[in-house]
N, C-alpha and C positions, 0 to 999 in steps of 0.2 A: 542090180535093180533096186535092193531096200538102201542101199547110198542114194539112188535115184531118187527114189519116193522120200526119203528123210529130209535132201535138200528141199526136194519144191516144195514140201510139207511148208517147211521153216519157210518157204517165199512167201505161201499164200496164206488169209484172213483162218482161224478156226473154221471147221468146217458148219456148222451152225452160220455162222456169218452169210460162208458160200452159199449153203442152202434156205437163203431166207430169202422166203417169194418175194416178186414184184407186181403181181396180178392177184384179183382176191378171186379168182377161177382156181388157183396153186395154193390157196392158203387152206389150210386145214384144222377140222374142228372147230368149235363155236356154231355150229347151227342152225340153235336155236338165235341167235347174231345175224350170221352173212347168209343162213339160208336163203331160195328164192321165197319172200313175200315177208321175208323178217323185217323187224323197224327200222335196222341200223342199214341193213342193204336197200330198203327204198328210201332211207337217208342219202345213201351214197348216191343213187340211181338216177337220184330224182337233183341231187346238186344242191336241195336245200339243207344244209350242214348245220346243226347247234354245237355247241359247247356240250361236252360230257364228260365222263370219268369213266374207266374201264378198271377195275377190282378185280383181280382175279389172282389167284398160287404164280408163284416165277415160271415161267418158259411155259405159257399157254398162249402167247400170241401178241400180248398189249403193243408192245411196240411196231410189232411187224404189221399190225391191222394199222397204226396212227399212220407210216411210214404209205402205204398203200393208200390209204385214204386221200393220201394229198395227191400223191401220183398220178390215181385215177379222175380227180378233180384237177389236175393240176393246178395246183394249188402253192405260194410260198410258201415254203415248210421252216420253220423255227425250233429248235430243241434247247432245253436245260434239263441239265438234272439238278434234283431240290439238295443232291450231295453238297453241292459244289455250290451251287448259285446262290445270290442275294439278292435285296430288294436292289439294288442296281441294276444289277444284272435281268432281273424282271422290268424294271423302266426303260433301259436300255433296250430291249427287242421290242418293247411296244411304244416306241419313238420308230424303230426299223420300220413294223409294220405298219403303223401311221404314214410312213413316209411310203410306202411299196406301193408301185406304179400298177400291180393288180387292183389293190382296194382301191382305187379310182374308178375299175372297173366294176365295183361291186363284188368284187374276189374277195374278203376278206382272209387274211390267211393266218394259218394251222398253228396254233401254238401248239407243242408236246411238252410234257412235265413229266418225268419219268419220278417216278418215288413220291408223290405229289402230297403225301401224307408226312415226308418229312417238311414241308417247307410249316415256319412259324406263323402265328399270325396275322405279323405286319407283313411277311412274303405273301400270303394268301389275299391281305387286303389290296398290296397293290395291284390284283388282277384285277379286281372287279370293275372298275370302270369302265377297263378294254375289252371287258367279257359283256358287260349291261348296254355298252353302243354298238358291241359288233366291231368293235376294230382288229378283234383277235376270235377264231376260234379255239376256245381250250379244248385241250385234249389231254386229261390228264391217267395217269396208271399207277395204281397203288395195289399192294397187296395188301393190305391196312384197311377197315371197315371204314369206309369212307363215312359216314355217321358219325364217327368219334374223332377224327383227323381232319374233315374239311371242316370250317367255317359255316355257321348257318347262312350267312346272308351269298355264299361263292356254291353253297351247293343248293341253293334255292334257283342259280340261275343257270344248273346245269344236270342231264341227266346222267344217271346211271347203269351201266351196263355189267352186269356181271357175266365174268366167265368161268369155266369150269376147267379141273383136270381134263386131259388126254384122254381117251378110251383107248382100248386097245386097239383095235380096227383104226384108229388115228395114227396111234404109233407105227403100224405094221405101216399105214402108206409112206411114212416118214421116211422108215428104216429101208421100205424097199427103193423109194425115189434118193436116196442119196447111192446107194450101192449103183445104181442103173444110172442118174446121171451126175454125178460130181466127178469133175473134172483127177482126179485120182483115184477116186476109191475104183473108178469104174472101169479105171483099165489095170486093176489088177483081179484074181482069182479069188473070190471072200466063197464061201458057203457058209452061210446061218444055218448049225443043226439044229439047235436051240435057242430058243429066243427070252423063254420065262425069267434069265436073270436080269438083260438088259430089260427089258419092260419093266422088273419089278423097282431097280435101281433107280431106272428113271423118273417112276413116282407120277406118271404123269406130265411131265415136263420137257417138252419138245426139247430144249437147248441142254439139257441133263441128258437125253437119251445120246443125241450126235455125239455128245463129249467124250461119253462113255465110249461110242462105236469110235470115235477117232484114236482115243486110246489105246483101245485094245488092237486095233489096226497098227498102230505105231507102234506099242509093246511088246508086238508078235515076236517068240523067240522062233518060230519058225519058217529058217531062212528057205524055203522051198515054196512053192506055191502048191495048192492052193492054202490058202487060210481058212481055217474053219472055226466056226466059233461056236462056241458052245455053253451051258453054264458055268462049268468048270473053269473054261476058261478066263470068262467075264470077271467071276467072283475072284480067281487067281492074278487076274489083273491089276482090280480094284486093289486089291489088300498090298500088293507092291507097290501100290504107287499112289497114298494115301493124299499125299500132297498138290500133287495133280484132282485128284479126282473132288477132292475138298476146294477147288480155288473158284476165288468167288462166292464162297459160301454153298458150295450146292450142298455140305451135309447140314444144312439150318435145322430140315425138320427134322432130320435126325437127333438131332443135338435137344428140340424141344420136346420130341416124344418121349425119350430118356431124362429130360429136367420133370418133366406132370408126371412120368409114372414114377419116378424117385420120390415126390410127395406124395405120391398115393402108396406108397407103400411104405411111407412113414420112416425114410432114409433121408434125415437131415443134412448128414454130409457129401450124397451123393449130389442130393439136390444142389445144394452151394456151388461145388465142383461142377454141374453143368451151368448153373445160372453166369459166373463167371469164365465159362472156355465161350456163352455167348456175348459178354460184355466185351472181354480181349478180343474175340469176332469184329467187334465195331458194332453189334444189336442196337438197334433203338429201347433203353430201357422202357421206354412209355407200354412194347409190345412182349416184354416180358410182366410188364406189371398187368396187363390187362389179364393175360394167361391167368396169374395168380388169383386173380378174382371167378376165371370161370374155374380154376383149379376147385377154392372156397368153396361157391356153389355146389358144385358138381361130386366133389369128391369127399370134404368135409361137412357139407351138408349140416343138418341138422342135430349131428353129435357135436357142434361145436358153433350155434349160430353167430358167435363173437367171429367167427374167423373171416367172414363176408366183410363183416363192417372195418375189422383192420385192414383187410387186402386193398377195399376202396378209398380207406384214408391211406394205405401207401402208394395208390394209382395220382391221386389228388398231389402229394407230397414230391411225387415222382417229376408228373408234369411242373408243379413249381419251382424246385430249385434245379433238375438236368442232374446232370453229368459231371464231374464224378462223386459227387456227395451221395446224390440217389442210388448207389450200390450201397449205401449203409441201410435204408429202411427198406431196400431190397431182399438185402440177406436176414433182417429183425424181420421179414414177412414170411421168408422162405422156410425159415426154422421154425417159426411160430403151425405154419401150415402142416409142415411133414411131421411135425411132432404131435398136432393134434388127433384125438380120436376120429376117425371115420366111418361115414354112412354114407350111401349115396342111394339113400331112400326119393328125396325130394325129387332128383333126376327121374329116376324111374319112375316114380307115381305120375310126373310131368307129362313123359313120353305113353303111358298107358292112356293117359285123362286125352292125349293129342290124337292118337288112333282113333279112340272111340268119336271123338269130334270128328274127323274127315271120314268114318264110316257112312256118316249121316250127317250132311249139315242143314235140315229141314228139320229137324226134332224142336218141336215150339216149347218154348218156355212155357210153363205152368200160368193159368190167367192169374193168379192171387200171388205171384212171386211178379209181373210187371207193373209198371208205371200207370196212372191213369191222370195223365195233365189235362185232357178235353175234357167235358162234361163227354160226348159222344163215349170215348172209352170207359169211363165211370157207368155209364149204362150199359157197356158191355160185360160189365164185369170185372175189368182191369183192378188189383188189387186188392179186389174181393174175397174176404177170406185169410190174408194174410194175418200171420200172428207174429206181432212184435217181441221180438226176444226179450227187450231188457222189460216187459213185463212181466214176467212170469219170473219166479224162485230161480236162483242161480243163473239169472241171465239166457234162460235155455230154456225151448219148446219143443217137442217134437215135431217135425212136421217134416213132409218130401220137398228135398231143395231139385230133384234130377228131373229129366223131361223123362212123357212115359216111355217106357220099355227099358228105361237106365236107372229106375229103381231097387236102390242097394247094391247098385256095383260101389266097389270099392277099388279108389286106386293107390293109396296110400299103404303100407304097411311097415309099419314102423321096427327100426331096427334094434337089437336090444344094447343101449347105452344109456349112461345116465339122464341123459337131456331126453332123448326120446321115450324113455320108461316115463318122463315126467308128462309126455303129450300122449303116449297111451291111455293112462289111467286118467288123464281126462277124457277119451273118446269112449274110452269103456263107460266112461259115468254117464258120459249123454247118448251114447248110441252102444247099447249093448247087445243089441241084433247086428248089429255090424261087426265090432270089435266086440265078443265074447271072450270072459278071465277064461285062463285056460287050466 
């Protein structure tokens, strides 16, 4: 019977493949998307379709929504990936689709761009035409801030939709609809006694989770039935059979948690070593360069305010000359960073200062801290009372910059290195109720 099962294995598509809806009744997760009264589903609904972009982590959905979307409009459907394709290959389907005996009908039909953040852009330019008359709807998916990757003038003429991880309760209907109807797994004996490893492996990622379950189904050394799966097992699985479970890149963000916590814990050489197993990957350097700048931010901070502005001149450097030269001011960034002192004062005073704002977003501004451009506000008061700094001794007045009830919170607290002992002892000179010598 596992001779059985191995052959049609080998016959049929991965099982992900198998289990990729055709109805957006079967598709899962995204809610706040396909729920009933969402934008994108009375998009769908209603038949009147724009041009978008879908952003979200790998294996949440993007293609399987594009692929559905046409279906349900029937609609011609078109696919490139930005891997492979070029600006030909771009004119080329939008000659197809000019020519498509639907868009006569008023049909215009579906472009998909899978990876839509690798295309350059003269790829990017050539859309716009077919996007701005309607001869093409784009549908593009990236997992790339679509912000820093599309063009201004290709994402002014198109929305954006972001999507999210998996929840649990998403993965469980996944895990139980493939066991119950895919064409093998279901006529065999599985018991799931535990699930927490597969969930946790899968990270969220519908097509990570299958892969996983198809795996460990296919690597069972247990010629008996039933099959049971367990943690034990999942994680035992995994680690035999590294190569498998890696293809395609599924351990990316593995690979990147391990490159940012290697600079944050001041391991230059670990760093390198993963910045390079993601280069040999095939990585887009532009999305390890970005990393490096919120790395800067976030984790070198203000013990090193130099390190922000080299990571950004190697994002710049990066973008300009590619591949393979850009692994040189890659690694000059990466060593620079994991070497540097660290704080990550600035993050956390960020994230404090951002609470306090969404506890209350009515808290008015002070009237002598606004604007007064009318004569009408000038009679109200508007900037009344205001004391201009650079008049007074040392560029500094005292005075309340917080709305009331956030008088003298403070969210900054400085960490002790040389850079920030040097912005301490300024805040101690101007605010010594706040920041008191200790």
């Amino acid at each position: 019977m596992d001779d059985d099962f191995s052959r049609q294995s080998a016959m049929l598509p991965p099982l992900p493949e198998r289990m990729r809806p055709s109805r957006l009744d079967e598709y899962v997760g995204q809610r706040h998307l396909v729920g009933e009264g969402s934008i994108l589903r009375n998009m769908i609904e209603s038949g009147n379709l724009s041009s978008f972009i879908l952003w979200g982590p790998p294996g949440v959905g993007k293609t399987t929504l594009a692929h559905i979307i046409a279906k349900t409009l029937s609609r011609e459907f078109y696919t490139l990936s930005a891997v492979s394709a070029g600006v030909k290959d771009v004119r080329e389907v939008i000659d197809r689709a000019r020519n498509a005996s639907v868009f006569s009908q008023g049909m215009a039909p579906i472009l998909f761009i899978d990876e839509i953040h690798r295309f350059n852009k003269a790829q990017q330019d050539a859309l716009l035409g077919a996007v701005e008359n309607g001869t093409i709807i784009l549908i593009g998916a990236t997992t790339e801030n679509p912000s820093f990757e599309v063009i201004a003038p290709l994402l002014s003429r198109t929305q954006v939709f972001v999507l999210k991880s998996l929840e649990v309760n998403d993965l469980q209907i996944l895990l139980d609809r493939a066991l119950s109807q895919d064409v093998l797994l279901k006529e065999k004996s599985i018991t799931v006694r535990e699930r927490e490893a597969l969930f946790r492996y899968s990270g969220g990622d519908a097509r990570k989770l299958l892969n996983i379950l198809e795996i460990v189904v296919d690597s069972c050394t247990v010629r008996e039935e039933p099959i049971v799966i367990d943690n034990e097992s999942v994680t035992s699985c995994l680690q035999e059979n590294p190569a498998i479970y890696d293809k395609d890149g599924e351990m990316h963000y593995d690979i990147v948690s391990a490159f940012i916590k290697s600079i944050r814990g001041s391991d230059p050489n670990a760093a390198l070593y993963y910045m390079q197993r993601m280069l040999a990957g095939g990585e887009d350097p532009l999305f390890i360069a970005r990393r490096l700048c919120l790395s800067a931010a976030e984790d070198v901070g203000l013990a090193n305010p130099n390190a922000l502005l080299l990571a950004n001149a190697c994002f710049q450097v990066v973008h300009q000359i590619g591949m393979p030269e850009a692994r040189i001011p890659l690694a000059e960034t990466v060593i620079y960073l994991a070497s540097s002192p660290k704080s990550n004062t600035a993050y956390l005073a960020g994230e404090k200062a951002l609470e306090a704002a969404k506890a209350d977003l009515t808290k008015s501004v002070p009237l002598y801290l606004r604007n007064a451009p009318t004569k009408l506000m000038d009679e109200l008061g508007y900037a009344d009372g205001y004391k201009y700094a650079h008049d007074y001794p040392g560029h500094f007045v005292d005075q309340e910059f917080m709305p009331a009830g956030l008088e003298g919170t403070v969210f900054y607290d400085p960490a002790p290195n040389s850079h920030e002992d040097r912005l301490k002892a300024y805040l101690q000179a101007c605010w010594p109720k706040y920041y008191p010598k200790q």
